[in-house]
Backbone as ProteinMPNN parsed JSONL, in Angstrom:
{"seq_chain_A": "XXXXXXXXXXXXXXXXXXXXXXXXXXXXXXXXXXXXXXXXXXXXXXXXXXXXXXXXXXXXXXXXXXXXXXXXXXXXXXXXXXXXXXXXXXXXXXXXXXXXXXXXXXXXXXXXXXXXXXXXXXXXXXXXXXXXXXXXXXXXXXXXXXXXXXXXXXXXXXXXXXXXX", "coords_chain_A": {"N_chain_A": [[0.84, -1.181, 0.0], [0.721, 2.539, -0.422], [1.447, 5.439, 0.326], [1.472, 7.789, 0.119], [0.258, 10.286, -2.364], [1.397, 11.231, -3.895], [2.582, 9.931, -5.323], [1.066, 8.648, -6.941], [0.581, 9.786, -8.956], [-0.95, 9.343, -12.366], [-0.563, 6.977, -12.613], [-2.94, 5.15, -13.107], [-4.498, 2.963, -12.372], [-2.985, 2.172, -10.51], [-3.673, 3.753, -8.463], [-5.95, 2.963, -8.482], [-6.379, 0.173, -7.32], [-4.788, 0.823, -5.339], [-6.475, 2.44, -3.984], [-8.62, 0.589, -2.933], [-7.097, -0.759, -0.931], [-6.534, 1.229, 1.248], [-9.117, 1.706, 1.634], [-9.708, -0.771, 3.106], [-8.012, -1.176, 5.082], [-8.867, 1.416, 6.759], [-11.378, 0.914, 7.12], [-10.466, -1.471, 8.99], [-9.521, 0.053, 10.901], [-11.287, 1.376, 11.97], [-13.178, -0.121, 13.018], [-12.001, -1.647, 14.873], [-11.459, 0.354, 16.249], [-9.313, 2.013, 16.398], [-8.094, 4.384, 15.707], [-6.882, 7.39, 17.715], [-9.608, 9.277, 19.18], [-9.038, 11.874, 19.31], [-8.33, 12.618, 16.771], [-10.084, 11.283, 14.593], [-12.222, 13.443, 15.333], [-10.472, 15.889, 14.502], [-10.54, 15.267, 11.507], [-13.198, 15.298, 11.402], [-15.017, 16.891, 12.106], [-15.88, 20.229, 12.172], [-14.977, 23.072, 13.038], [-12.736, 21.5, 14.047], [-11.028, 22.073, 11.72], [-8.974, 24.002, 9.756], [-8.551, 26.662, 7.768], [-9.417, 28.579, 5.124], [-11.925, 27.788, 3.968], [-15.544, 26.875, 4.972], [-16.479, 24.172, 6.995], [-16.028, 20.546, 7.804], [-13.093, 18.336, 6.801], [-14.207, 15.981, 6.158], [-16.11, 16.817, 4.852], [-15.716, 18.932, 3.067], [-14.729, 16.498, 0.832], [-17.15, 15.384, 0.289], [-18.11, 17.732, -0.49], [-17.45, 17.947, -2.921], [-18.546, 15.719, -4.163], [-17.591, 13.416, -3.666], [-18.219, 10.807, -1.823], [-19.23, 8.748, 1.597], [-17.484, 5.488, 1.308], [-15.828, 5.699, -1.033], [-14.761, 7.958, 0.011], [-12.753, 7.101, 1.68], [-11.018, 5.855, -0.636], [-9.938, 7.855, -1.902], [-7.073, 9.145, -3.151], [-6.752, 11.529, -2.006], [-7.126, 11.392, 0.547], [-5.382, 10.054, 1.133], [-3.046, 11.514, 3.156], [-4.713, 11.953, 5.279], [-4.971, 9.271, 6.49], [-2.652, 8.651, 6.724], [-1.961, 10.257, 8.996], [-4.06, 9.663, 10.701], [-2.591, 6.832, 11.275], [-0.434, 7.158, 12.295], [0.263, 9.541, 13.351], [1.485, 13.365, 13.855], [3.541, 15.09, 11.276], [6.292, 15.934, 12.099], [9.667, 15.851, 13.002], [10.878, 13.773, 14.671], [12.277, 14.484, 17.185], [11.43, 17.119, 17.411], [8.726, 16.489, 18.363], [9.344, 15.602, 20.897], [10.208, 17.352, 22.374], [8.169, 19.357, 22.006], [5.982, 17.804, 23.479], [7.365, 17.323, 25.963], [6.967, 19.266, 27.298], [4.508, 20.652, 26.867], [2.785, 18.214, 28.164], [4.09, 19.116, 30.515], [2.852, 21.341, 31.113], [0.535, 20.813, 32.736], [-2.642, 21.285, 32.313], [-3.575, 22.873, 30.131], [-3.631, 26.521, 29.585], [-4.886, 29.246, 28.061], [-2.398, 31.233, 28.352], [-0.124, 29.647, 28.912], [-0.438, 28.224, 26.282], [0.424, 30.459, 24.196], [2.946, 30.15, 25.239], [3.638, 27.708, 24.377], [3.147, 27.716, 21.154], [5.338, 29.963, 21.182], [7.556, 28.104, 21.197], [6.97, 26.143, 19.26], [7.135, 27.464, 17.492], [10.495, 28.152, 17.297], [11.161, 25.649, 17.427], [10.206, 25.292, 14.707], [11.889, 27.078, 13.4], [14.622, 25.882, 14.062], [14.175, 22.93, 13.124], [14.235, 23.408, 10.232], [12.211, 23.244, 8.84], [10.853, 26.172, 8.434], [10.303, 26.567, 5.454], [8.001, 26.199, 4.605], [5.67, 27.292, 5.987], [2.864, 27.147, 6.915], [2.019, 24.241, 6.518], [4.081, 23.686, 8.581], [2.594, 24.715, 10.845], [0.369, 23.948, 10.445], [0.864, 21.401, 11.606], [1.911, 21.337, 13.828], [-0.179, 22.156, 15.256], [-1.993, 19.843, 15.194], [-0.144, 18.077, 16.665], [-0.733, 19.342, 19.214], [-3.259, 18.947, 19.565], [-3.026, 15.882, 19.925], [-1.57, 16.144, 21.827], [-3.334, 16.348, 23.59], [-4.47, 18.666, 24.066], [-6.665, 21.584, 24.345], [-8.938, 22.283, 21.7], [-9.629, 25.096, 21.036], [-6.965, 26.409, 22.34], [-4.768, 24.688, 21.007], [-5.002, 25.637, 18.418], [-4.407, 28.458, 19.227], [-1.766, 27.785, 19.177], [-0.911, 26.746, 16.902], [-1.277, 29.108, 15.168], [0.262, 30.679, 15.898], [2.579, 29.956, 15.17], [2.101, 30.1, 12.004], [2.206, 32.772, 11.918], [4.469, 33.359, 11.818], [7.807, 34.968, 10.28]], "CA_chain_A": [[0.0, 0.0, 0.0], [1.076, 3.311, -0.764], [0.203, 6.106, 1.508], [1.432, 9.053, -0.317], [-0.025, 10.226, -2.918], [1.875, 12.012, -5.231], [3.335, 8.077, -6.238], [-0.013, 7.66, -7.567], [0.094, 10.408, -10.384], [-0.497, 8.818, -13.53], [-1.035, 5.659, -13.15], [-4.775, 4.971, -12.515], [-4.823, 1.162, -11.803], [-2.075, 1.685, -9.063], [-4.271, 4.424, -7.689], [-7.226, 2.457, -7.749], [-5.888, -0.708, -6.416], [-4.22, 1.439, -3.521], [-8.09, 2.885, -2.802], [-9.102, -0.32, -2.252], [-6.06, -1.394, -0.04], [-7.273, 2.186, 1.975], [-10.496, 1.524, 2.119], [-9.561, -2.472, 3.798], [-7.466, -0.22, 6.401], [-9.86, 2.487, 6.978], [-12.583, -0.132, 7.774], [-10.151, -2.442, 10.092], [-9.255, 0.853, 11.751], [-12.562, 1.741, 12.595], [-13.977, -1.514, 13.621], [-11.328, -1.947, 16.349], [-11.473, 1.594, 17.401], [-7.732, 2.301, 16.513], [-8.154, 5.616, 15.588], [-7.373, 8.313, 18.944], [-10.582, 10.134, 18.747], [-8.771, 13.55, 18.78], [-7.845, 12.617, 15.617], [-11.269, 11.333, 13.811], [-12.374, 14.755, 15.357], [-9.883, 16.673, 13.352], [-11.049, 14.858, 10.193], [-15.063, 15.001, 11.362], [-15.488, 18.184, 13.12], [-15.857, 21.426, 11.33], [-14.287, 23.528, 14.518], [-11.194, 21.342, 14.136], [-10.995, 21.827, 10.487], [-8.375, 25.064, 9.477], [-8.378, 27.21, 6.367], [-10.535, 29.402, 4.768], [-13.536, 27.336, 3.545], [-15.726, 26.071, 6.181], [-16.65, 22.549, 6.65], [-14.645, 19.256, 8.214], [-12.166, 17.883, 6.137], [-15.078, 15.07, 5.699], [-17.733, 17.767, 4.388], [-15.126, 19.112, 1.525], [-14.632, 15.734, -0.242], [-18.397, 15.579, 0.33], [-18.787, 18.929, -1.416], [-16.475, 17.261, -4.609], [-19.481, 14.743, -4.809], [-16.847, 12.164, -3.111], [-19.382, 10.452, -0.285], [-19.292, 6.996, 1.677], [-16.25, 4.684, 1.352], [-15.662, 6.667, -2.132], [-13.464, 9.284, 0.595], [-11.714, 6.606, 2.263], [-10.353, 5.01, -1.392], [-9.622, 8.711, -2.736], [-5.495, 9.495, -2.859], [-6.534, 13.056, -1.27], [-7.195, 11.134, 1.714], [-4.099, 9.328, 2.153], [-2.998, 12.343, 4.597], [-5.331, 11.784, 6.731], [-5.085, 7.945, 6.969], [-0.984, 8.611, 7.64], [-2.103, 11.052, 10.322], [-4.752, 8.549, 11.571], [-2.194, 6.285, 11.637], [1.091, 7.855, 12.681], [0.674, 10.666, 14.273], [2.011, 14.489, 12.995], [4.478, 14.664, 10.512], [7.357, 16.753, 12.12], [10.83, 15.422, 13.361], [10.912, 12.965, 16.369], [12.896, 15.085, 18.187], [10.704, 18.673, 17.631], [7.975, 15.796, 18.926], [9.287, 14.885, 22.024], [10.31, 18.58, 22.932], [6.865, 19.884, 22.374], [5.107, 17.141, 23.775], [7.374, 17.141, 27.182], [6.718, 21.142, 27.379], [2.917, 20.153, 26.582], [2.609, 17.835, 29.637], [4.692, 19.707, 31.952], [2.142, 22.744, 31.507], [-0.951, 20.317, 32.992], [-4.156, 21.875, 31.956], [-3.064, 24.12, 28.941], [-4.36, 27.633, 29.365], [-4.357, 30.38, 27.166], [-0.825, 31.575, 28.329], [0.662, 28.264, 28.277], [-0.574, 28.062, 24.613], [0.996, 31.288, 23.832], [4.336, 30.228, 25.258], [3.667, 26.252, 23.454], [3.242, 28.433, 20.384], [6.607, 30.491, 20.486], [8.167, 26.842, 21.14], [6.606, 25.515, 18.183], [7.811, 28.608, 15.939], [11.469, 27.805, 17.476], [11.362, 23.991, 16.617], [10.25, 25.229, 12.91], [13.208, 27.414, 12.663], [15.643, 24.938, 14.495], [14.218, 21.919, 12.599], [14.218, 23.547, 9.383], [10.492, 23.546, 9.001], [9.745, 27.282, 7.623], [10.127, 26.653, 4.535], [6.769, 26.226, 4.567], [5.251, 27.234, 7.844], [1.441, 26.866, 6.756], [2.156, 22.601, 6.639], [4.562, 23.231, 10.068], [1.92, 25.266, 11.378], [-0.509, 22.352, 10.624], [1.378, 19.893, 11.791], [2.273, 21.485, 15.429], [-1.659, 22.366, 15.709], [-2.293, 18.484, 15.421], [0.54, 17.233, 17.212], [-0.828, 19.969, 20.339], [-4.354, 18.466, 19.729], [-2.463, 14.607, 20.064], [-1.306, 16.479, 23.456], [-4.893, 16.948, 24.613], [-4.722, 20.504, 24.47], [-8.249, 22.264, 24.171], [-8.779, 22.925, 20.163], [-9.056, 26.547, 21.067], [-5.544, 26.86, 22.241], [-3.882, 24.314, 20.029], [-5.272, 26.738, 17.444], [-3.197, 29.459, 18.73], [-0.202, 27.191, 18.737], [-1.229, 26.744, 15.007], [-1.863, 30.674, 14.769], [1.778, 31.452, 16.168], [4.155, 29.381, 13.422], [1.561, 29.877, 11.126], [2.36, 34.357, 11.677], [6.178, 33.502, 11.384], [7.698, 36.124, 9.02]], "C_chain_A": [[0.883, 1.241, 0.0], [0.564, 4.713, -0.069], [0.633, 7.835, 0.955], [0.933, 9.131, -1.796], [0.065, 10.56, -4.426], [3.109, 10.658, -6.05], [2.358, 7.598, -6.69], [-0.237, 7.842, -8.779], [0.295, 9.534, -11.415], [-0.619, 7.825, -13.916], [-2.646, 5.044, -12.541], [-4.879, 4.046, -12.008], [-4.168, 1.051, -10.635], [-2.86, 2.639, -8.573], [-5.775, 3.448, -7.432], [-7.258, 1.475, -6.748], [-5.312, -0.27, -4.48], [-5.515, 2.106, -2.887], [-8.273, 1.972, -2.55], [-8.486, -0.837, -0.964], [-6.678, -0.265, 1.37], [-8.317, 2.167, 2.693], [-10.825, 0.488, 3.19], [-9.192, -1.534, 5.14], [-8.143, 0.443, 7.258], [-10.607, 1.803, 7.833], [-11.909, -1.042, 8.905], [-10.111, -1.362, 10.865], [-10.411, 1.219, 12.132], [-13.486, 0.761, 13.652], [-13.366, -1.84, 14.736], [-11.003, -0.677, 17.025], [-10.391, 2.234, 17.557], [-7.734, 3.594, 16.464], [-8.157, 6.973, 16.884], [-8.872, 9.09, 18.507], [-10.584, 11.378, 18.328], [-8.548, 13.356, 17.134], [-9.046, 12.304, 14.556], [-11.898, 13.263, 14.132], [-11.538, 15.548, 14.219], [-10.435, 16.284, 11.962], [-12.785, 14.936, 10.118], [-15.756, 16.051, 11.688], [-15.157, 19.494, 12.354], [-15.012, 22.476, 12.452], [-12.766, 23.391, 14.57], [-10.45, 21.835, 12.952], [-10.08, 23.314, 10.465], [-8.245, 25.66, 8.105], [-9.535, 28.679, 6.327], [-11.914, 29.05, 4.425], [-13.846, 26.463, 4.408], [-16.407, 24.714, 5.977], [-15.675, 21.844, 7.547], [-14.046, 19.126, 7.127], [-13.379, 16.714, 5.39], [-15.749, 16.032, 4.558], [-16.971, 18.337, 2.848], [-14.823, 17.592, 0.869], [-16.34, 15.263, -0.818], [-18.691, 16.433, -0.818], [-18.491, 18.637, -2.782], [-17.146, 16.265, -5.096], [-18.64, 13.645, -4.287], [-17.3, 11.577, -1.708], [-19.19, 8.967, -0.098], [-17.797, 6.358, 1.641], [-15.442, 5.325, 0.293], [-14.589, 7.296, -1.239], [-12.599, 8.307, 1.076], [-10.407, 5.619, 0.802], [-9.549, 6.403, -2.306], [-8.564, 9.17, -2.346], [-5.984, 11.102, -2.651], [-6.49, 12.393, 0.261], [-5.928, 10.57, 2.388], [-3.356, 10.252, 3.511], [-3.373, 12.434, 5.76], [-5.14, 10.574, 7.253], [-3.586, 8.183, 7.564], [-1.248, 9.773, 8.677], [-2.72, 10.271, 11.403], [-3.567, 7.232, 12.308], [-0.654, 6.584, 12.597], [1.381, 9.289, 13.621], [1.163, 12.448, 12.733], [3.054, 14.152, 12.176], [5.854, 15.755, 10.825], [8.531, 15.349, 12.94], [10.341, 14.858, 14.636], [11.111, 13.638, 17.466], [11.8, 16.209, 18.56], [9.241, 17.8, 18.33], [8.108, 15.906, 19.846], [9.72, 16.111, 22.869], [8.767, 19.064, 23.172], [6.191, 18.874, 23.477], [5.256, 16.911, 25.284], [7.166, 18.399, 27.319], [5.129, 20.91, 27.959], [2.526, 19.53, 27.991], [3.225, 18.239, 30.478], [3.42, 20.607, 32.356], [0.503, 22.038, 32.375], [-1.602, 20.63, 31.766], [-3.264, 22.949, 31.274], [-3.978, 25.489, 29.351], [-3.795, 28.55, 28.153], [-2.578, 31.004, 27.186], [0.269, 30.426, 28.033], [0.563, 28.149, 26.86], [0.033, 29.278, 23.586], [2.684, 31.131, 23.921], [4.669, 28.851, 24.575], [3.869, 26.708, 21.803], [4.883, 29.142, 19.76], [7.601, 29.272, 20.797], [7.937, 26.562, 19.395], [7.327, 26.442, 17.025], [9.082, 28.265, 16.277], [11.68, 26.724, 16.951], [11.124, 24.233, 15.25], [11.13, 26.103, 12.669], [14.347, 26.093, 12.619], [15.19, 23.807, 13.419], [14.029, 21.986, 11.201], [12.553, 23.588, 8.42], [10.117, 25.041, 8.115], [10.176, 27.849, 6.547], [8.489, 26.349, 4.014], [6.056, 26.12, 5.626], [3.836, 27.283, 7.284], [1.447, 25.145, 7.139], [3.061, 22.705, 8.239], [3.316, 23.718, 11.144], [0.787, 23.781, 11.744], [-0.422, 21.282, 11.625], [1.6, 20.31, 13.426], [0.673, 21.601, 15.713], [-1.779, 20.702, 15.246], [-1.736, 17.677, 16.591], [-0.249, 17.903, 19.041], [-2.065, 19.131, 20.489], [-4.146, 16.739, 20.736], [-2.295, 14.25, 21.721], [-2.215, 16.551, 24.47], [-5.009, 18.409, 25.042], [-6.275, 20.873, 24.009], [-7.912, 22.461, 22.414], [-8.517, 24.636, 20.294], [-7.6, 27.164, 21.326], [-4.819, 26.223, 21.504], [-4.209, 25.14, 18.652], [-4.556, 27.926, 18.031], [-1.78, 28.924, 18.517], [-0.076, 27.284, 16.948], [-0.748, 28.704, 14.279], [-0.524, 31.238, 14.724], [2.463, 31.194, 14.973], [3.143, 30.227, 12.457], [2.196, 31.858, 10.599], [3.916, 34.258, 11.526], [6.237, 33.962, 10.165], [9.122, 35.164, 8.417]], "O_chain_A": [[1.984, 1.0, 0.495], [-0.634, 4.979, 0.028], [0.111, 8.854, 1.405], [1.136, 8.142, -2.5], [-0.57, 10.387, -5.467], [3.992, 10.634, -6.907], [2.31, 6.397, -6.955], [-0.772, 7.101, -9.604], [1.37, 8.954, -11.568], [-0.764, 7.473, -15.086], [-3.013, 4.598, -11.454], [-5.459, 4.114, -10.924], [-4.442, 0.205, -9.784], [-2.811, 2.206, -7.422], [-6.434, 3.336, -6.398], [-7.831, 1.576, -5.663], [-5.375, -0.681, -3.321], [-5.678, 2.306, -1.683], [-8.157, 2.005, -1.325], [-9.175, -1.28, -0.046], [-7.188, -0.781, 2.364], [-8.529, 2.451, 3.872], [-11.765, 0.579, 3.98], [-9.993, -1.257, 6.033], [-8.103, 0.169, 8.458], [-10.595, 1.955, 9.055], [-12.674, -1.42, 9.792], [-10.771, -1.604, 11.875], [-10.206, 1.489, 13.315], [-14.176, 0.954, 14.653], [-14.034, -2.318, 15.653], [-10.42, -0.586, 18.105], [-10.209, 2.962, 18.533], [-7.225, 4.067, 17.48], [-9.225, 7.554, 17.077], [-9.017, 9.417, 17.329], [-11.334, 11.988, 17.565], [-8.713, 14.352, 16.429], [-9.054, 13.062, 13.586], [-11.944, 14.116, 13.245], [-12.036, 15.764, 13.114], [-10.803, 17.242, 11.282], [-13.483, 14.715, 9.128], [-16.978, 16.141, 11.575], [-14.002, 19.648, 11.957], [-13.85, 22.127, 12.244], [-11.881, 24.202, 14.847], [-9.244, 22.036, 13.102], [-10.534, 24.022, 11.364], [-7.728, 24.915, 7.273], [-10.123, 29.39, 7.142], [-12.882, 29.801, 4.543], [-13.132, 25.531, 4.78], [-16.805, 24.291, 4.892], [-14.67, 22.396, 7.994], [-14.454, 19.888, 6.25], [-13.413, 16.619, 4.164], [-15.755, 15.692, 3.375], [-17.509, 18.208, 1.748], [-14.531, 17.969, -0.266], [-16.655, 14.917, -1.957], [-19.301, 16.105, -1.836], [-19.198, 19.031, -3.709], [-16.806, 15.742, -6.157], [-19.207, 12.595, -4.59], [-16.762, 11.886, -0.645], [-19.041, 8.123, -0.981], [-16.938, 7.104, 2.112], [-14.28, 5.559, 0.624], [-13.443, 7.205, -1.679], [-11.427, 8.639, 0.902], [-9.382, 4.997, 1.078], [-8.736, 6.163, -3.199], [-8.609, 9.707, -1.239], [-5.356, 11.896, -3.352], [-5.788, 12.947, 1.107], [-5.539, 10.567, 3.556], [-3.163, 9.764, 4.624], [-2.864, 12.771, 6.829], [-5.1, 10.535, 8.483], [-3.346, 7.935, 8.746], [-0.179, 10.104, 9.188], [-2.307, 10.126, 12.553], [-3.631, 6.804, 13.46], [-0.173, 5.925, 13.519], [2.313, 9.784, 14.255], [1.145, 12.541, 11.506], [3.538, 13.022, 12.255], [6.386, 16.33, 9.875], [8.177, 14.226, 13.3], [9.577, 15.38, 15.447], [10.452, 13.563, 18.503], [11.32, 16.296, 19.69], [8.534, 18.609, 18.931], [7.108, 16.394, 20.373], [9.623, 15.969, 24.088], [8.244, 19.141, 24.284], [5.861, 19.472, 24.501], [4.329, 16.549, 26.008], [7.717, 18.244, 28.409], [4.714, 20.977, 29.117], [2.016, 20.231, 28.865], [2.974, 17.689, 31.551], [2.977, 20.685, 33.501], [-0.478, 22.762, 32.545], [-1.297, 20.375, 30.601], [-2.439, 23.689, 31.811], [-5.192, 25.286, 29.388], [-2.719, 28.564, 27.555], [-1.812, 31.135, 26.231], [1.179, 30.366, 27.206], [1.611, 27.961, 26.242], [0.111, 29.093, 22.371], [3.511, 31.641, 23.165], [5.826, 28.695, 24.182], [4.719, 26.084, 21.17], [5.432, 29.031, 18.664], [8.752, 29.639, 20.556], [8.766, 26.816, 18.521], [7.893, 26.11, 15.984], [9.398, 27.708, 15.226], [12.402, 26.689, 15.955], [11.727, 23.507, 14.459], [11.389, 26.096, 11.466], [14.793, 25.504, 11.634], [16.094, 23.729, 12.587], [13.691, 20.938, 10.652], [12.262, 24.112, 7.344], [9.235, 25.046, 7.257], [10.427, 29.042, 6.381], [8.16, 26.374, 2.828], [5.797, 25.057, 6.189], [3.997, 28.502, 7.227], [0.801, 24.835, 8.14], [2.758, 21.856, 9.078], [3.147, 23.089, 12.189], [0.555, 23.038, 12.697], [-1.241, 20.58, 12.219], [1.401, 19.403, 14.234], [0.354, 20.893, 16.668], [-0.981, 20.846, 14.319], [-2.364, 16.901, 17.31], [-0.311, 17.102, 19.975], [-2.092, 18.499, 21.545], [-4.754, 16.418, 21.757], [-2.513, 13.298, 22.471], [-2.099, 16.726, 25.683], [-5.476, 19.015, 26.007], [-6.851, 20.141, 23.205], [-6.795, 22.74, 21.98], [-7.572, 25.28, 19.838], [-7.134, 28.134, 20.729], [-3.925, 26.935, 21.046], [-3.303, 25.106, 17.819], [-3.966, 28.541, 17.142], [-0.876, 29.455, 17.871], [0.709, 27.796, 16.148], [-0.15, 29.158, 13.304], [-0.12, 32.03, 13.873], [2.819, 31.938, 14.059], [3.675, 31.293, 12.147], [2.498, 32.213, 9.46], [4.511, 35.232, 11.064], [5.466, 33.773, 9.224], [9.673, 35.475, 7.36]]}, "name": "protein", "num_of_chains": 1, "seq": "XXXXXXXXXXXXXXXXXXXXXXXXXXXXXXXXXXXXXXXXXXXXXXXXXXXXXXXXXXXXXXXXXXXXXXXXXXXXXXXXXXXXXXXXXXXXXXXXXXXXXXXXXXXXXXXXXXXXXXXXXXXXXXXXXXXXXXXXXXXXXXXXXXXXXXXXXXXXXXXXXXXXX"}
């Protein structure tokens, strides 16, 4: 199986074959409950969802006429299934910094999430990250969610990298 998707351009039969393989996954992962819940949230919940057009992440492949098992076999989704499955996609290390920061602070408040925030913009200089701080931005607002932070403040963690100049 193939979980990125830009190894699919082009060839249709290996993209279809790999929706189906997706779709097998998708469905074992659901049925045994593998999935953290923060994480179906992010993919189900309009609230968790970041950008400009509103909706979940579900509700736009929805809007593309892509409904039902159809989203779980479609190579836009593979992102989410390697999130479902794996976790964020930043460096181990910029992981295990945030994440002992994250549980030191308990109960995240607003200030804590302001100072988790100018962490997170540090780890995307240090780890080479802002070269595209919209995807690091992403990716620390998931990993904070992962942390059990409130959505409202892992959204300013998101908000901070995301204003890096």
């Amino acid at each position: 199986m193939i979980l990125r998707q830009e190894l699919l351009f082009g060839d249709h039969s290996l993209a279809e074959c790999n929706g189906e393989l997706s779709l097998a996954l998708m469905r074992s992962l659901l049925q045994r409950k593998a999935i953290p819940k923060v994480r179906l949230k992010y993919f189900e919940e309009p609230s968790f969802r970041t950008g400009r057009i509103k909706g979940s992440y579900r509700s736009l492949f929805e809007r593309n006429k892509t409904t039902g098992d159809d989203i779980y076999r479609h190579p836009n989704f593979l992102r989410h299934l390697r999130y479902f499955i794996n976790g964020t996609e930043l460096p181990k290390e910029a992981i295990k910094i945030f994440a002992q920061k994250a549980h030191s602070c308990g109960h995240v408040g607003p200030s804590d999430a302001l100072e988790l925030g100018t962490l997170a913009r540090d780890l995307t200089r240090k780890f080479g990250l802002s070269i595209d701080t919209e995807l690091a931005a992403e990716e620390f607002y998931k990993l904070a969610l992962d942390c059990g932070i409130y959505q409202g403040h892992a959204a300013v963690v998101r908000d901070r990298v995301k204003a890096m100049k």
